[in-house]
N, C-alpha and C positions, 0 to 999 in steps of 0.2 A: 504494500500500500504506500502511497506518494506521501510525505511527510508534513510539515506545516508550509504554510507559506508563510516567506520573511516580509517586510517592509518595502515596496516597491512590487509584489506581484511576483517577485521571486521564489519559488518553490524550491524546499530545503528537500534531498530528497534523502532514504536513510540507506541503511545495508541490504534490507531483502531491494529494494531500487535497485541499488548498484548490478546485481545479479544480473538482471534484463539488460541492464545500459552497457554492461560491458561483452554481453554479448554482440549484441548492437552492434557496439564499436569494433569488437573484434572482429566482425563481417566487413563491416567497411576498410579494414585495414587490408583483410586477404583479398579483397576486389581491387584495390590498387594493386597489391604484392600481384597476382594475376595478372593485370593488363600489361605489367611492365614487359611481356615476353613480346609482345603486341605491339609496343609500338618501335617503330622502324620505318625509315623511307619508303614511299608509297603505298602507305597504308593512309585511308581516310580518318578521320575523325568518327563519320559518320561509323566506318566499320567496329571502332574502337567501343562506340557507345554501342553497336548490337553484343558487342560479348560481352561488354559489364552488363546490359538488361537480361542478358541469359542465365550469367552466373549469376547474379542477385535470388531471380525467380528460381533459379535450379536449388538453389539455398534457401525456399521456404520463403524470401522478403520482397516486398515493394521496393520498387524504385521511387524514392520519395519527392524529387524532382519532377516524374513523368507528369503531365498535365498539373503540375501544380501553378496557380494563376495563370494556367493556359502557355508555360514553359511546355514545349514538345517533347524533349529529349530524356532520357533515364541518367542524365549525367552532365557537366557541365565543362567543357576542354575549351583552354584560350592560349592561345597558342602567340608567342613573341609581344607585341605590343598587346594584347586583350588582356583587359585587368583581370576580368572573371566573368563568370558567368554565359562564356562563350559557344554556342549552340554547334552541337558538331552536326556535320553536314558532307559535305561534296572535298571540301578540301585537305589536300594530299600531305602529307610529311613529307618533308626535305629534308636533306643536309645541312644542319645548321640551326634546324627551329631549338626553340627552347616552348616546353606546354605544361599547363597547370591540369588537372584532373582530380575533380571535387566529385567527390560521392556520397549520395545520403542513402541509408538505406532504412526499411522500417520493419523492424522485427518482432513479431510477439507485442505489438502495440508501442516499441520505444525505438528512439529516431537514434541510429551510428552514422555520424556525420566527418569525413577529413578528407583531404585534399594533399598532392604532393607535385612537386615539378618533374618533367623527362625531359631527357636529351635526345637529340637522333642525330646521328652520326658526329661529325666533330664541329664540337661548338665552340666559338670565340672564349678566347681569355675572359673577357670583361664578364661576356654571360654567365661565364662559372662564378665567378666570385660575385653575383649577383645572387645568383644562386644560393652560394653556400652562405654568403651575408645573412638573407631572407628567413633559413632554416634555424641563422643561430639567434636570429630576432626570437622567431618565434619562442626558439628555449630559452630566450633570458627573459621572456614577460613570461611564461612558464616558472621559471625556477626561483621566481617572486611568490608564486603561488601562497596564503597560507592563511587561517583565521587572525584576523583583527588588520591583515593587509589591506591595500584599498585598490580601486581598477584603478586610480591615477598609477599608483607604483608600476602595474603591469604595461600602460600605454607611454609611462618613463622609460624602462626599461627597455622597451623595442626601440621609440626612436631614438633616445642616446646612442645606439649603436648604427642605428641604419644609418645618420647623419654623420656619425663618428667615421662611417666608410664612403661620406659624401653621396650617399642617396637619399635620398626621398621618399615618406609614410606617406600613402594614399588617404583622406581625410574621409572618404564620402560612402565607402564600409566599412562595417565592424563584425566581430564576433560578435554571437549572440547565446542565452539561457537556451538549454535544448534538452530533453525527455521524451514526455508523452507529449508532447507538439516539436515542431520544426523548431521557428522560431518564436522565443519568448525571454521575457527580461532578464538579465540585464544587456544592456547592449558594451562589449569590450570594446573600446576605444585603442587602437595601436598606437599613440599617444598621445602626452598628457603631463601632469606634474606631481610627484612624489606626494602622498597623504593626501591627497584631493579625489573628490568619487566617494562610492556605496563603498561600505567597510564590509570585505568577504566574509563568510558564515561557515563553517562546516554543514555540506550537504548542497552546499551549490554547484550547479553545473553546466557546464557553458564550453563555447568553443574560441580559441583563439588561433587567429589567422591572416596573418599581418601580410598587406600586401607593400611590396616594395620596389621604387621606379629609379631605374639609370638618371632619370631626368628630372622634371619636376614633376609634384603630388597629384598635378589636374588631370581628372578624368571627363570624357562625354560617353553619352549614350547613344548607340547607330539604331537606323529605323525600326528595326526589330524590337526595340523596346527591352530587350535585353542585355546584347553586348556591351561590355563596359571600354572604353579603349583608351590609353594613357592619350591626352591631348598633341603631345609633342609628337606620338611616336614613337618614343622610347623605351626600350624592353623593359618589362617587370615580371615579377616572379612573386608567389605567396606561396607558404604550407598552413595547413593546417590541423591541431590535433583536438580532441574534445576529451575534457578529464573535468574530474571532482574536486571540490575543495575537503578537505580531509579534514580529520582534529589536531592532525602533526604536520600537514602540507599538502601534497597534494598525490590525485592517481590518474593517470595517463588512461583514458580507455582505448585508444585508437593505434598504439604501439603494433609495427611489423610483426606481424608472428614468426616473419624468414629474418627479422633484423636489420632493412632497410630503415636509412634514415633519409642521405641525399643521393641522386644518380651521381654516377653509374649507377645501376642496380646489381648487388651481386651477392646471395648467402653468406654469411658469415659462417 
């Protein structure tokens, strides 16, 4: 049973929770670990999103994205300058792209939510370490994680860093509270300023997934009403992992079950 709800709409959730969400997430985590085999030059996107909606459904879950507000797709791939939420379709992988691959899935009534970037074939210096920036954002507004912290500390934490390697925090998404709905409060800020914000609880749970741009923060939206595209042009990269606020810090639900963290992709 779902636990109380905090101040702000927040819903505390407890240990029998945890059980479903971390299945949840563990699903969502083998459908990336999965697709990584899959993506390579001339491969579509479109093809990418038929074996994530295969494995999802061969795994008992919803694709939680499919028709959700009239989103088409079981999955959402934005590939080099697409901030997120990029509708896969007709076009091809190259040599060179750098793409995001966000998967929600809905299991047993609770939502496994996370996203990672791939590489195909050989990609620029700068990409990589945009890349590997992006992932270690995410883990340092992660590893703030803890009761009596606040979401300022978590949206300090990424951009100190992102800045600190002279990119740019996308302002115009955030992570958000996630369970038995998609999204719901709080919304995580990718930054922000130390001690400012909702002060974390044990039992909260949400995702963080900081998006990060070679260039500047500004994003538009293309006619589809969907795609997000950095304004300039220039590459960006996000991950994302969905975890609990613990009584001692925090629990990761989204974690590789093969041990991937950044591409390459390869078992540990």
């Amino acid at each position: 049973m779902e636990g109380d709800t905090a101040r702000g709409g927040v819903v505390l959730y407890d240990e029998a929770d945890f059980v479903g969400l971390r299945a949840a997430g563990r699903l969502a985590a083998m459908t990336l670990d999965m697709i990584s085999d899959y993506v390579r030059p001339g491969v579509t996107t479109g093809e990418l999103d038929a074996v994530i909606h295969k494995f999802m459904t061969d795994h008992d879950s919803v694709p939680a994205t499919l028709n959700y507000r009239g989103y088409p797709k079981s999955s959402c791939i934005s590939l080099n300058h697409v901030v997120c939420h990029g509708i896969p379709g007709e076009r091809v992988l190259a040599d060179g792209d750098i793409l995001n691959i966000d998967v929600t899935c809905i299991l047993n009534g609770w939502y496994g939510d996370s996203s990672r970037m791939y590489t195909v074939g050989n990609v620029p210096i700068k990409a990589r370490k945009l890349i590997d920036v992006t992932y270690d954002c995410m883990m340092a507004g992660i590893s703030v994680v803890r009761p009596g912290a606040t979401l300022g500390d978590i949206g300090f934490a990424i951009q100190k860093l992102a800045e600190a390697n002279r990119f740019s925090v996308v302002r115009d998404f955030c992570g958000h509270g996630i369970g038995r709905t998609f999204h719901a409060p709080p919304n995580i800020l990718h930054y922000g300023k130390r001690g400012e914000g909702m002060v974390l609880k044990a039992g909260m749970v949400f995702t963080i997934e900081p998006m990060i741009n070679i260039g500047k923060p500004d994003v538009k939206i293309l006619d589809d009403g969907w795609t997000a595209v950095t304004r300039d042009r220039s590459l960006t990269a996000q991950f994302e992992h969905m975890l609990a606020v613990t009584e001692t810090g925090y629990e990761i639900f989204t974690l590789s079950p093969k041990g991937y963290t950044r591409p390459p992709y390869s078992e540990n």
